[in-house]
PDB file of N, CA, C, O and CB in Angstrom:
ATOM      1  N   UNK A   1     153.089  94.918 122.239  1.00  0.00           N
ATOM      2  CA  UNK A   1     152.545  96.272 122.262  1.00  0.00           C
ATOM      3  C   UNK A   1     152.141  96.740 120.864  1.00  0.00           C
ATOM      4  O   UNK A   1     151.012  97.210 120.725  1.00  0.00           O
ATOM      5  CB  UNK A   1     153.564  97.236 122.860  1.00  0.00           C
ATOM      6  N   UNK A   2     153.126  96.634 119.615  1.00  0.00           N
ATOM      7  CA  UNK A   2     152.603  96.856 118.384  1.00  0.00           C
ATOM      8  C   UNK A   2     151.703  96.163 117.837  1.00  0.00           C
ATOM      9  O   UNK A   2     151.204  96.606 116.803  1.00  0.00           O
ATOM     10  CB  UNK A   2     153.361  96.877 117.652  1.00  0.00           C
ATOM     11  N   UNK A   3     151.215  94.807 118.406  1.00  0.00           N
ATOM     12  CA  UNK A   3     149.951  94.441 118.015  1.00  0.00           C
ATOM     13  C   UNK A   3     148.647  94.814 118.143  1.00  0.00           C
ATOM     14  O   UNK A   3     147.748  94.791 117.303  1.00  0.00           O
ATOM     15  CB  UNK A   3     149.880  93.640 118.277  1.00  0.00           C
ATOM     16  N   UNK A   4     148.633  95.324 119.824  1.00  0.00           N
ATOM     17  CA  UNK A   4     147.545  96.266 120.273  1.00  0.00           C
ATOM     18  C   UNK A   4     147.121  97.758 119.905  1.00  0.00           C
ATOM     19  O   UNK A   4     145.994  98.240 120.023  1.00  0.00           O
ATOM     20  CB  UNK A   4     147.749  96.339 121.440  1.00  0.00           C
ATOM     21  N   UNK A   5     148.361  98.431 119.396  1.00  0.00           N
ATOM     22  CA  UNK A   5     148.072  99.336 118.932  1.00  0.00           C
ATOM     23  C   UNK A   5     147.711  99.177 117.922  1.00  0.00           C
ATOM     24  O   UNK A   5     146.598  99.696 117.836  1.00  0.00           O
ATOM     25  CB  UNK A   5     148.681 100.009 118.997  1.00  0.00           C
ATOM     26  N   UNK A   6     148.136  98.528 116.608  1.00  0.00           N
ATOM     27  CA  UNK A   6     147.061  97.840 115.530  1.00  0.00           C
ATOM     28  C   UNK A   6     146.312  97.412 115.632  1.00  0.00           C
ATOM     29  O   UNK A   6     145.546  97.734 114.725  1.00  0.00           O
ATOM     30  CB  UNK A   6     147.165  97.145 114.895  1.00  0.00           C
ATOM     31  N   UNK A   7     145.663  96.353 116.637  1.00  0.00           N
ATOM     32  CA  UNK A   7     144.134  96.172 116.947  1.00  0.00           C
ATOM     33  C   UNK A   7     143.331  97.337 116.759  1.00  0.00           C
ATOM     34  O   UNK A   7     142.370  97.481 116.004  1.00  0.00           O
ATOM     35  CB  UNK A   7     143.889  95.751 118.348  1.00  0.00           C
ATOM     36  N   UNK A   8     143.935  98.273 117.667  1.00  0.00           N
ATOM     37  CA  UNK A   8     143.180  99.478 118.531  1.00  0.00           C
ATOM     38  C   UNK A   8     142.829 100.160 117.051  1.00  0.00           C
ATOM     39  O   UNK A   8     141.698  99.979 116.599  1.00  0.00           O
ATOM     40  CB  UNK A   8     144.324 100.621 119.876  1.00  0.00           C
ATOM     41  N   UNK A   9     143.984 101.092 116.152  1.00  0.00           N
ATOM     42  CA  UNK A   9     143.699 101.871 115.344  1.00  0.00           C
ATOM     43  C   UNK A   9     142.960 100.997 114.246  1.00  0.00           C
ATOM     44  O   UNK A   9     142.452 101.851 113.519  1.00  0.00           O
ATOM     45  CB  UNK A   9     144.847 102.621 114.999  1.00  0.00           C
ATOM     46  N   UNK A  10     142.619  99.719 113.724  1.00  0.00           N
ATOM     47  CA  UNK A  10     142.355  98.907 113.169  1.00  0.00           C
ATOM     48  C   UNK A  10     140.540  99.110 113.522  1.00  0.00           C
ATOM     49  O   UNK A  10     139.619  99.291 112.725  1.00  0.00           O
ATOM     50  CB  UNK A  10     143.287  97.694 113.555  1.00  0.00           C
ATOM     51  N   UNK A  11     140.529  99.039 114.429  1.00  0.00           N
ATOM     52  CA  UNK A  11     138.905  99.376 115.714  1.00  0.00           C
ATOM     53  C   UNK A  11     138.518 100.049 115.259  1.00  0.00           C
ATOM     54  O   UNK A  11     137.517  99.818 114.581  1.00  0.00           O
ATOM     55  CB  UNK A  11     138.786  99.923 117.252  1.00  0.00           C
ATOM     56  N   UNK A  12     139.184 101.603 115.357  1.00  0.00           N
ATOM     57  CA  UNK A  12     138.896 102.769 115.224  1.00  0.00           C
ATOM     58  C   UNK A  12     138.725 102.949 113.757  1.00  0.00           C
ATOM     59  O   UNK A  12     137.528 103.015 113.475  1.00  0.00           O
ATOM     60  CB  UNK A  12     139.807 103.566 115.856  1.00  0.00           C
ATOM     61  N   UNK A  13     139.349 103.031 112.939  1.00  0.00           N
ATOM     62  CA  UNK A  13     138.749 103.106 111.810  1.00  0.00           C
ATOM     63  C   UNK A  13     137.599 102.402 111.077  1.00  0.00           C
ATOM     64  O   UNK A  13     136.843 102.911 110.250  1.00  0.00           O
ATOM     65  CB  UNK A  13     139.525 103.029 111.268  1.00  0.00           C
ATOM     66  N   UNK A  14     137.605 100.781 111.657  1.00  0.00           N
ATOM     67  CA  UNK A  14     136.139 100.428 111.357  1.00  0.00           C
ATOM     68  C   UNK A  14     135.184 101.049 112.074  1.00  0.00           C
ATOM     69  O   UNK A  14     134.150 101.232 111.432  1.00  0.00           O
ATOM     70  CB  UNK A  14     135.862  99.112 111.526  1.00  0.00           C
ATOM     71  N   UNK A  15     135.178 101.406 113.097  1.00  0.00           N
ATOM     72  CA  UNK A  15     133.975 101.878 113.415  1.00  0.00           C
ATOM     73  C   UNK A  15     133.623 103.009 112.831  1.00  0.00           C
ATOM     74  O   UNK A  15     132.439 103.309 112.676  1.00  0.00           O
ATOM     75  CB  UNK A  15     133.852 102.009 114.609  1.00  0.00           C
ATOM     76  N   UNK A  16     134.776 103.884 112.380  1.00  0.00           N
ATOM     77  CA  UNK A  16     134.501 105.793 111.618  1.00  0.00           C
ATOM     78  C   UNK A  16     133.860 104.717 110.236  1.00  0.00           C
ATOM     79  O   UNK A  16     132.775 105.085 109.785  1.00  0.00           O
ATOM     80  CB  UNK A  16     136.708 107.395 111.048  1.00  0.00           C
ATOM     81  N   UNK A  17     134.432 103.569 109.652  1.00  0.00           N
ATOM     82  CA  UNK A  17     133.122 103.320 108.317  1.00  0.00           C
ATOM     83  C   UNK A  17     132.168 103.413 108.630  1.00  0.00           C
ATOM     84  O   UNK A  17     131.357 104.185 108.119  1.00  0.00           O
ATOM     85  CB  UNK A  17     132.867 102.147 107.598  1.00  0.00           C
ATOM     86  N   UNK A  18     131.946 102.670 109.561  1.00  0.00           N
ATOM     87  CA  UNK A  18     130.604 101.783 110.300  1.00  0.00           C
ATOM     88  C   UNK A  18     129.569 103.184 110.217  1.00  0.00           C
ATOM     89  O   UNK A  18     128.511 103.406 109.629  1.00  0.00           O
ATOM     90  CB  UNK A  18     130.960 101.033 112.396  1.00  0.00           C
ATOM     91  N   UNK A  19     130.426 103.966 111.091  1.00  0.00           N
ATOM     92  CA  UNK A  19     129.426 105.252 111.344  1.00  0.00           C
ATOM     93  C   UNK A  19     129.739 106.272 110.397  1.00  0.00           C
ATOM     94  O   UNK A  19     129.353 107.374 110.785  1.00  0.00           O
ATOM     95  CB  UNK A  19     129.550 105.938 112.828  1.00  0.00           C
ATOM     96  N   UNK A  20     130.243 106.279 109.411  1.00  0.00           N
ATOM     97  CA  UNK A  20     130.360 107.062 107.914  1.00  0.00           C
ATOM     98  C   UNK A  20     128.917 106.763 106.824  1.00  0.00           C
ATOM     99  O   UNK A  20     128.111 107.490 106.244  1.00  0.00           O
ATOM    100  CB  UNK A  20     131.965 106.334 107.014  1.00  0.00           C
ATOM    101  N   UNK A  21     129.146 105.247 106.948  1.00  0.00           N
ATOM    102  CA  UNK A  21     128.477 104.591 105.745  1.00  0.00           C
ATOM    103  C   UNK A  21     126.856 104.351 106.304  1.00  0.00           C
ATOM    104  O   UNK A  21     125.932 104.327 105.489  1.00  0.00           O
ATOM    105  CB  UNK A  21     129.356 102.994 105.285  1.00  0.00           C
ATOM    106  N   UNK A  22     126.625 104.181 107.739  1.00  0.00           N
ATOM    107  CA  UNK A  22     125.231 103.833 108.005  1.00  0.00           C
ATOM    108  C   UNK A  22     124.342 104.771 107.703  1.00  0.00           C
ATOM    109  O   UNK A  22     123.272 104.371 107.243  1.00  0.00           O
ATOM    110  CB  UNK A  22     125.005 103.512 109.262  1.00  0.00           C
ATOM    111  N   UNK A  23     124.562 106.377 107.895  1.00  0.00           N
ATOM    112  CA  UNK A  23     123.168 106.918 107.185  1.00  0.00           C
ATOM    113  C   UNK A  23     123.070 106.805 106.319  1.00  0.00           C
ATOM    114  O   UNK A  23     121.890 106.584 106.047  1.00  0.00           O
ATOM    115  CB  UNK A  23     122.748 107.950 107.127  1.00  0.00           C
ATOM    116  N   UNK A  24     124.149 106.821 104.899  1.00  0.00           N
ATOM    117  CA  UNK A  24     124.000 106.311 103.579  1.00  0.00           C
ATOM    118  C   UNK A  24     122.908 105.333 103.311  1.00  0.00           C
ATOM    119  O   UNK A  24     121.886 105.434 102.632  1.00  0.00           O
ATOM    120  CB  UNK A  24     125.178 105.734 103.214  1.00  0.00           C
ATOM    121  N   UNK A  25     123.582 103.994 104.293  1.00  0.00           N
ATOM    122  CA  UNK A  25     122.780 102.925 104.064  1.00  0.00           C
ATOM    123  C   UNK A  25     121.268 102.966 104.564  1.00  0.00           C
ATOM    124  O   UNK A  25     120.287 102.512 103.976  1.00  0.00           O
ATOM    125  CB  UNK A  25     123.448 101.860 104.625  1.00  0.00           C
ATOM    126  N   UNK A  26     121.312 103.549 105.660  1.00  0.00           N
ATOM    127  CA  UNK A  26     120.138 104.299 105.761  1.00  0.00           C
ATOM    128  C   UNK A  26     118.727 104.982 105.056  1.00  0.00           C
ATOM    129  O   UNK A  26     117.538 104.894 105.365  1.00  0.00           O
ATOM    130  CB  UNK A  26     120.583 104.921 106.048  1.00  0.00           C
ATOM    131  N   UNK A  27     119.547 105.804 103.806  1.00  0.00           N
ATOM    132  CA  UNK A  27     118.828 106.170 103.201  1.00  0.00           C
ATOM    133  C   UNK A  27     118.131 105.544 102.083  1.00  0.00           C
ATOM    134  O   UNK A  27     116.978 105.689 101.678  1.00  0.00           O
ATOM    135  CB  UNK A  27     119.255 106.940 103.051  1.00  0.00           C
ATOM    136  N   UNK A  28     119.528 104.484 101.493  1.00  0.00           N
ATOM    137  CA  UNK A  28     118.957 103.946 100.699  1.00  0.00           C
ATOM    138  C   UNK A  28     118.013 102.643 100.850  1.00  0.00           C
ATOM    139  O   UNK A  28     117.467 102.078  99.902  1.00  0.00           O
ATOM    140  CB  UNK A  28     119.792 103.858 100.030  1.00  0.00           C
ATOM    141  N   UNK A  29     117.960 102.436 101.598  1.00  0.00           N
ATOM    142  CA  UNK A  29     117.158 101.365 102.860  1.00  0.00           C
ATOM    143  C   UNK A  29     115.750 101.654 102.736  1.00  0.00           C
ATOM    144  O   UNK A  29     114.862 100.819 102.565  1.00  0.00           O
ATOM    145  CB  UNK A  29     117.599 101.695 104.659  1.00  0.00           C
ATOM    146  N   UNK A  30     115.549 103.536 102.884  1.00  0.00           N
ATOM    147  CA  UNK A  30     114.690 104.026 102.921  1.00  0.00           C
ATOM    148  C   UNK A  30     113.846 104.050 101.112  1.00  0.00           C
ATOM    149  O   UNK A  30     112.799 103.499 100.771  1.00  0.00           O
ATOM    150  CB  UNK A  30     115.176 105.214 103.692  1.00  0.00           C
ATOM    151  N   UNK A  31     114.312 104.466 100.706  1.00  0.00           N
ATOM    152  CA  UNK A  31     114.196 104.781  99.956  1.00  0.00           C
ATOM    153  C   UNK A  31     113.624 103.611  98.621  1.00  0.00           C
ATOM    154  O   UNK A  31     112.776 103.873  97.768  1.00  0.00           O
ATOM    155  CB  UNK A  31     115.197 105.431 100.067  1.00  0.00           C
ATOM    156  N   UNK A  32     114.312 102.430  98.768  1.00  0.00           N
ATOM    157  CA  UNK A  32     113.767 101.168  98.381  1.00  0.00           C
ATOM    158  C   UNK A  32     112.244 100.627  99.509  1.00  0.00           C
ATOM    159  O   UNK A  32     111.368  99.944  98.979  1.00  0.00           O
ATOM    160  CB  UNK A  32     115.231 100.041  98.500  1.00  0.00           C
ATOM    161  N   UNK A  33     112.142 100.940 100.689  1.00  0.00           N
ATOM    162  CA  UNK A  33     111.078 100.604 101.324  1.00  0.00           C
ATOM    163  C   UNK A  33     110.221 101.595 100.606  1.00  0.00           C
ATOM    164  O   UNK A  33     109.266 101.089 100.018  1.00  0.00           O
ATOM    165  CB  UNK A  33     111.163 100.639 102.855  1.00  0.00           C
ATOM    166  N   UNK A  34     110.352 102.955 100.516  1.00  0.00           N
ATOM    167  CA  UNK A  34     109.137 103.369 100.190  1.00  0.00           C
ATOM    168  C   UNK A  34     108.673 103.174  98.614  1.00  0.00           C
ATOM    169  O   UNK A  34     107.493 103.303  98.286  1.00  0.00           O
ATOM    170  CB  UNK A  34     109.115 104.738 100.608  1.00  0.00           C
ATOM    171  N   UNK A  35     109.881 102.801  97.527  1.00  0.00           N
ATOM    172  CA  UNK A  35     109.620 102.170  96.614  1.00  0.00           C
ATOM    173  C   UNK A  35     108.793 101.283  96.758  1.00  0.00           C
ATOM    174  O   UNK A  35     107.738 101.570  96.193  1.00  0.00           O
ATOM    175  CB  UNK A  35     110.444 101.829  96.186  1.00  0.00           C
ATOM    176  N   UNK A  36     108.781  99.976  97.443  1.00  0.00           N
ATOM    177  CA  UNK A  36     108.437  98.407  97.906  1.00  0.00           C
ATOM    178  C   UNK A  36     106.741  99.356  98.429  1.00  0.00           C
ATOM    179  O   UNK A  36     105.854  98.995  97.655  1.00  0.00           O
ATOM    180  CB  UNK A  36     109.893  97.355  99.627  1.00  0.00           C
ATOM    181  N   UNK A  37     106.497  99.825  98.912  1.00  0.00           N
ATOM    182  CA  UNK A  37     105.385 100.297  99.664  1.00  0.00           C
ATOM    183  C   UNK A  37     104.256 100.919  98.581  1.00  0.00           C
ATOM    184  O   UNK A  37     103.031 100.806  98.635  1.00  0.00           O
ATOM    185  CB  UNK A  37     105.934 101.427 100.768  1.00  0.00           C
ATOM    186  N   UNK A  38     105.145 101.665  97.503  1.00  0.00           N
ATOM    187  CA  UNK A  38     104.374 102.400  96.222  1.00  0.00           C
ATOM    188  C   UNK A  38     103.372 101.319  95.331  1.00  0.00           C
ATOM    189  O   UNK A  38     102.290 101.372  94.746  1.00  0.00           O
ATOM    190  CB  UNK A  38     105.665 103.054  95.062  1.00  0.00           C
ATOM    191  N   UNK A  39     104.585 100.175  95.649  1.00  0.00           N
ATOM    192  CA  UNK A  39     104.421  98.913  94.611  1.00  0.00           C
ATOM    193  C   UNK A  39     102.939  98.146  95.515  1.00  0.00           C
ATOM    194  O   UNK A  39     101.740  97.984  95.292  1.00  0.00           O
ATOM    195  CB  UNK A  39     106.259  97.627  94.549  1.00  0.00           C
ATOM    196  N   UNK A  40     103.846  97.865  96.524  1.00  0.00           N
ATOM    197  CA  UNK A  40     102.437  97.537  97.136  1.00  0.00           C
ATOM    198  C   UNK A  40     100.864  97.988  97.278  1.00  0.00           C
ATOM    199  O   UNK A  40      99.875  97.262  97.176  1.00  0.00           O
ATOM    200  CB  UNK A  40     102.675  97.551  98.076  1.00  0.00           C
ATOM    201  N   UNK A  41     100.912  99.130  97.494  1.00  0.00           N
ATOM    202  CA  UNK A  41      99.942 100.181  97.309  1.00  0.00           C
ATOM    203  C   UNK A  41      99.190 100.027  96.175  1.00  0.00           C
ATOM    204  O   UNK A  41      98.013 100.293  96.415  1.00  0.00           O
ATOM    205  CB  UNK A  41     100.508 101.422  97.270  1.00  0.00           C
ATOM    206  N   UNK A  42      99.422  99.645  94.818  1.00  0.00           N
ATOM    207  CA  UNK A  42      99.276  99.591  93.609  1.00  0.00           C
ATOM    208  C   UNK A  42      98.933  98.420  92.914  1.00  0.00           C
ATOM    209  O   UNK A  42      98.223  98.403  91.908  1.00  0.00           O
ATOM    210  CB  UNK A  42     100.182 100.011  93.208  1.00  0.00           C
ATOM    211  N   UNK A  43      99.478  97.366  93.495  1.00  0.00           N
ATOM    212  CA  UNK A  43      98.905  95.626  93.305  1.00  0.00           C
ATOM    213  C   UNK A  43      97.857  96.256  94.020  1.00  0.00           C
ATOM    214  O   UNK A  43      97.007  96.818  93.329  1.00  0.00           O
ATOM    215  CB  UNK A  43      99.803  93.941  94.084  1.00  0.00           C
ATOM    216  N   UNK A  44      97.705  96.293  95.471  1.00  0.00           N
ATOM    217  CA  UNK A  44      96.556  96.245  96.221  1.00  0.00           C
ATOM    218  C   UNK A  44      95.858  96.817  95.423  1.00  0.00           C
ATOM    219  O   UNK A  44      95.135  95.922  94.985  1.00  0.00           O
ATOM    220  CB  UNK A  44      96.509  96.748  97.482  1.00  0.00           C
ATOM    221  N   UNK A  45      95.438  98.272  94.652  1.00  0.00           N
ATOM    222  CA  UNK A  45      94.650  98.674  93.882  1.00  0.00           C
ATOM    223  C   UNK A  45      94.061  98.250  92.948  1.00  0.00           C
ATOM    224  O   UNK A  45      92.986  98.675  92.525  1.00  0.00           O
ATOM    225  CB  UNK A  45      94.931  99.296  93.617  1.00  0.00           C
ATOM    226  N   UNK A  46      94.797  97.225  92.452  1.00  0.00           N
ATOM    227  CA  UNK A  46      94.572  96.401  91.306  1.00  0.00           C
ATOM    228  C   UNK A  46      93.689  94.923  91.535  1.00  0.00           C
ATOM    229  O   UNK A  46      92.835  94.424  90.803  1.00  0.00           O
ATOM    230  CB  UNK A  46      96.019  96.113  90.760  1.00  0.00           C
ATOM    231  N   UNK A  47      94.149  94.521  92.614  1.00  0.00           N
ATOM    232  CA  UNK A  47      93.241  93.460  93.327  1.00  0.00           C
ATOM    233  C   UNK A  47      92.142  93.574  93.783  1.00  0.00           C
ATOM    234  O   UNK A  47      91.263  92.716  93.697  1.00  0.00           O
ATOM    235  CB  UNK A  47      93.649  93.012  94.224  1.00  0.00           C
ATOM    236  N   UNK A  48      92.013  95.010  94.514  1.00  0.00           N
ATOM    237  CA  UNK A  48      90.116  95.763  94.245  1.00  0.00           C
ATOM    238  C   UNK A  48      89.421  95.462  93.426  1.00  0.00           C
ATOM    239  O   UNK A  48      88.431  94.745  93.567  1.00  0.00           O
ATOM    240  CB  UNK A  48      89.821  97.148  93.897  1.00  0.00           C
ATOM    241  N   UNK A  49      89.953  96.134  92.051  1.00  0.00           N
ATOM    242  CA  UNK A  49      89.633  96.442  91.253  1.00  0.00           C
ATOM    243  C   UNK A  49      88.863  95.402  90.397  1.00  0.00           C
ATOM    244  O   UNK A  49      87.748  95.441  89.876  1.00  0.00           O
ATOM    245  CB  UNK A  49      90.506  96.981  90.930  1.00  0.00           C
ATOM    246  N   UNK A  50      90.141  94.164  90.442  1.00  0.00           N
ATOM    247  CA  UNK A  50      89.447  92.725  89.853  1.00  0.00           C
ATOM    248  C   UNK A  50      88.251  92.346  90.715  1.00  0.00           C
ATOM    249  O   UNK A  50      87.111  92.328  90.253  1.00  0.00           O
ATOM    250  CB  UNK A  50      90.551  91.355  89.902  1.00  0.00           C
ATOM    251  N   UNK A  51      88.553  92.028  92.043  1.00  0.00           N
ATOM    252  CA  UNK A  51      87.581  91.938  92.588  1.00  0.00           C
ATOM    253  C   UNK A  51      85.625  92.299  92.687  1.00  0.00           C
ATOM    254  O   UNK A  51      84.664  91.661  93.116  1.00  0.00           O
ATOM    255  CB  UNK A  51      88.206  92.255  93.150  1.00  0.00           C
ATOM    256  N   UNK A  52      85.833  93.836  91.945  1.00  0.00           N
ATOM    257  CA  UNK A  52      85.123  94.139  92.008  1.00  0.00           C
ATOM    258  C   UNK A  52      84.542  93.757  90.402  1.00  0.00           C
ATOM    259  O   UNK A  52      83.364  93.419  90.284  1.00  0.00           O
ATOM    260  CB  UNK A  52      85.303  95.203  92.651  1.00  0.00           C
ATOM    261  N   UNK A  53      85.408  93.831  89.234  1.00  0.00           N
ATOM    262  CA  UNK A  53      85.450  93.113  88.097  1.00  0.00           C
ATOM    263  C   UNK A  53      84.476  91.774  88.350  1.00  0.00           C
ATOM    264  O   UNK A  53      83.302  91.555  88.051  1.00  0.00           O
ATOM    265  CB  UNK A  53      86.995  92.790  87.756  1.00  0.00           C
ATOM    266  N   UNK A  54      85.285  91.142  88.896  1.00  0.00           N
ATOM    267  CA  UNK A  54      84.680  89.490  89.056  1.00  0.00           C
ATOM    268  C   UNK A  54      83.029  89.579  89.616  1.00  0.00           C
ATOM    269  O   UNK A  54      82.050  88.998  89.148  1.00  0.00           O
ATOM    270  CB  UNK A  54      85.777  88.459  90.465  1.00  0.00           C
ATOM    271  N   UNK A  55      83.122  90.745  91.061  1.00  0.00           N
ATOM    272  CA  UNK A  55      81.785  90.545  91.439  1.00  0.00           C
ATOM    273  C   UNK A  55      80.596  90.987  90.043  1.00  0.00           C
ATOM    274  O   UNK A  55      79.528  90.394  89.891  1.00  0.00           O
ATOM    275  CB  UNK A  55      81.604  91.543  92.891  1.00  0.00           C
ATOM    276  N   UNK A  56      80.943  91.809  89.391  1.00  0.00           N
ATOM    277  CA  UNK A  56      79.937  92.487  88.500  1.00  0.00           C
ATOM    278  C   UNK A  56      79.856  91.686  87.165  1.00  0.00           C
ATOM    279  O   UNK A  56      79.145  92.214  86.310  1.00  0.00           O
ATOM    280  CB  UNK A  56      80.353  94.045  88.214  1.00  0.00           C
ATOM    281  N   UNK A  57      80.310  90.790  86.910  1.00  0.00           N
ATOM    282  CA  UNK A  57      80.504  90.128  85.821  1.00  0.00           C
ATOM    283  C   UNK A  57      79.737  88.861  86.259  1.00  0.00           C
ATOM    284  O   UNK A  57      79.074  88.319  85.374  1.00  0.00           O
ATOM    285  CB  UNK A  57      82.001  90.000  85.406  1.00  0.00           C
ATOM    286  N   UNK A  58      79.721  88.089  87.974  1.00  0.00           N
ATOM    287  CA  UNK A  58      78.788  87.279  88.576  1.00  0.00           C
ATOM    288  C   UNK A  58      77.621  87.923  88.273  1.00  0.00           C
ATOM    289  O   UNK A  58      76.837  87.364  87.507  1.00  0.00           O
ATOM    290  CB  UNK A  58      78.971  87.044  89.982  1.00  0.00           C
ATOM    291  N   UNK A  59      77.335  89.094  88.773  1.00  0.00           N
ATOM    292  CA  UNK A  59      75.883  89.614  88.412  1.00  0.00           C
ATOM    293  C   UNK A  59      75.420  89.219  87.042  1.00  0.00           C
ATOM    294  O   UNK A  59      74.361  88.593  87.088  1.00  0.00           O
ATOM    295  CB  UNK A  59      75.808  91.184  88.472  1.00  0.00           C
ATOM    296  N   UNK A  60      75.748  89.342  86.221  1.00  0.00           N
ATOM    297  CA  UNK A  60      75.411  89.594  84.800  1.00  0.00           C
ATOM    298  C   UNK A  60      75.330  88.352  84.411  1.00  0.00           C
ATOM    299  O   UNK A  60      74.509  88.137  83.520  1.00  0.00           O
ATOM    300  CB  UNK A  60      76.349  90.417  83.946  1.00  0.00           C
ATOM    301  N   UNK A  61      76.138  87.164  84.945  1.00  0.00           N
ATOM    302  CA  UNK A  61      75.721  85.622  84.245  1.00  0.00           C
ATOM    303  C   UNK A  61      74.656  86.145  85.223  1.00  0.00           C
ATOM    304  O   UNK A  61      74.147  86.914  84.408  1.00  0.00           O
ATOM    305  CB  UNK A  61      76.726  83.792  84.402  1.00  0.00           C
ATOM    306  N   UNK A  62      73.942  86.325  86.301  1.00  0.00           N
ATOM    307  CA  UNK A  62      73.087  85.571  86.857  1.00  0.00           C
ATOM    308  C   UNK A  62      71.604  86.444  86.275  1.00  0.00           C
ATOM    309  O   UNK A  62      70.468  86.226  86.694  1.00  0.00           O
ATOM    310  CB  UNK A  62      73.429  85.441  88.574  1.00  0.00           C
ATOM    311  N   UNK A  63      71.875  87.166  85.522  1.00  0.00           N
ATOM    312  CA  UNK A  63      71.029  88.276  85.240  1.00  0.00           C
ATOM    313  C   UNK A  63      70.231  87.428  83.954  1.00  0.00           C
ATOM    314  O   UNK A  63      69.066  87.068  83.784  1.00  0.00           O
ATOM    315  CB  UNK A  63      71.952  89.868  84.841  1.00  0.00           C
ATOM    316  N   UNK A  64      71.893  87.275  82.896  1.00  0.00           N
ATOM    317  CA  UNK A  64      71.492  86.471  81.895  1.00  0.00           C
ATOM    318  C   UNK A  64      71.184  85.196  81.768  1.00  0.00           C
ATOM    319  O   UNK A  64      70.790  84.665  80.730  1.00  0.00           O
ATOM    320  CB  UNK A  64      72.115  86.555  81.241  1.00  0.00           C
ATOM    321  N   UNK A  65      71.398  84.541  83.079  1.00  0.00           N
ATOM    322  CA  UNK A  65      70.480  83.085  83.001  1.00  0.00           C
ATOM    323  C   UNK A  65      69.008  83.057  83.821  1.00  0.00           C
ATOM    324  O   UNK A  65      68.185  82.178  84.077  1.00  0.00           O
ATOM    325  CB  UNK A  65      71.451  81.768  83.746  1.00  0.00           C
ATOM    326  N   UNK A  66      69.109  84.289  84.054  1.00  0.00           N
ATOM    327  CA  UNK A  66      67.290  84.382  84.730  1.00  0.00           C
ATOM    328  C   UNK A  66      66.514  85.058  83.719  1.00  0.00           C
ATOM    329  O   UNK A  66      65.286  84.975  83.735  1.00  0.00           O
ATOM    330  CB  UNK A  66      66.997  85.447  86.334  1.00  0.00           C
ATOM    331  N   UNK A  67      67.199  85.795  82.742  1.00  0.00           N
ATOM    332  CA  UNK A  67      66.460  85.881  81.280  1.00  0.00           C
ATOM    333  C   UNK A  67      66.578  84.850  80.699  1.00  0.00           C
ATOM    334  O   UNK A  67      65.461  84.336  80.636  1.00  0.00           O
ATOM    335  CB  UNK A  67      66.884  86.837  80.327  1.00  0.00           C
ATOM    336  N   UNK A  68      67.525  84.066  80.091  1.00  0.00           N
ATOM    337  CA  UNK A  68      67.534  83.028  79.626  1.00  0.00           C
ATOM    338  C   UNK A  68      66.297  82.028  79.803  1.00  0.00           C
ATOM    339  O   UNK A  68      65.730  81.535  78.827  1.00  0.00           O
ATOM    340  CB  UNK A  68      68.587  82.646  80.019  1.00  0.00           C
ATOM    341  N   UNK A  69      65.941  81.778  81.069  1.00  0.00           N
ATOM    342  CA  UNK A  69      65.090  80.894  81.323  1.00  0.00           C
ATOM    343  C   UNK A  69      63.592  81.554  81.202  1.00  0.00           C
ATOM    344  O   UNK A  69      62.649  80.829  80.886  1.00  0.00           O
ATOM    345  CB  UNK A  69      65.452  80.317  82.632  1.00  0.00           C
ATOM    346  N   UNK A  70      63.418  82.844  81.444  1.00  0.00           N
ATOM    347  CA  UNK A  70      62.465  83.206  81.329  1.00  0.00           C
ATOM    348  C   UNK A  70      61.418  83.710  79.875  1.00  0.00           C
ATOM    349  O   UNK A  70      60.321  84.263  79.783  1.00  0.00           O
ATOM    350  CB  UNK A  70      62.763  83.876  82.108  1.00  0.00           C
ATOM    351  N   UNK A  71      62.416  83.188  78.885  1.00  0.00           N
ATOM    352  CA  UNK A  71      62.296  82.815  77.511  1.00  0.00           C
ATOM    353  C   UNK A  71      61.246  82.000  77.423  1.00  0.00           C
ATOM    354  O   UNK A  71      60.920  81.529  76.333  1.00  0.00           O
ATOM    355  CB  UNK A  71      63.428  82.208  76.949  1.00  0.00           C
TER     356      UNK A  71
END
């Protein structure tokens, strides 16, 4: 019998962590995702950006080797 009742209250108090500590964890869960999301947001901006870098910089060799030749 004194084992079960130590099971039991043993139960019960993990679960009051369980359900103490999860919105905590919760939040901070949150809170690193929307970090992770800022970050993301921001490479992506940056990868435009080259992108669009690279395309305009193609233009310009092709600009300057159709002057080039037309020398």
């Amino acid at each position: 019998m004194e084992s079960i009742v130590t099971a039991v209250v043993t139960g019960v108090l993990t679960l009051i962590g369980v359900l103490v500590s999860n919105p905590k964890s919760q939040a901070v869960i949150q809170v690193k995702l929307d970090e992770l999301s800022r970050r993301v947001e921001k490479h992506n901006q940056v990868i435009e950006s080259q992108y669009e870098v690279e395309r305009r910089v193609s233009i310009l060799e092709n600009d300057y080797r159709q002057m080039r030749k037309a020398e």
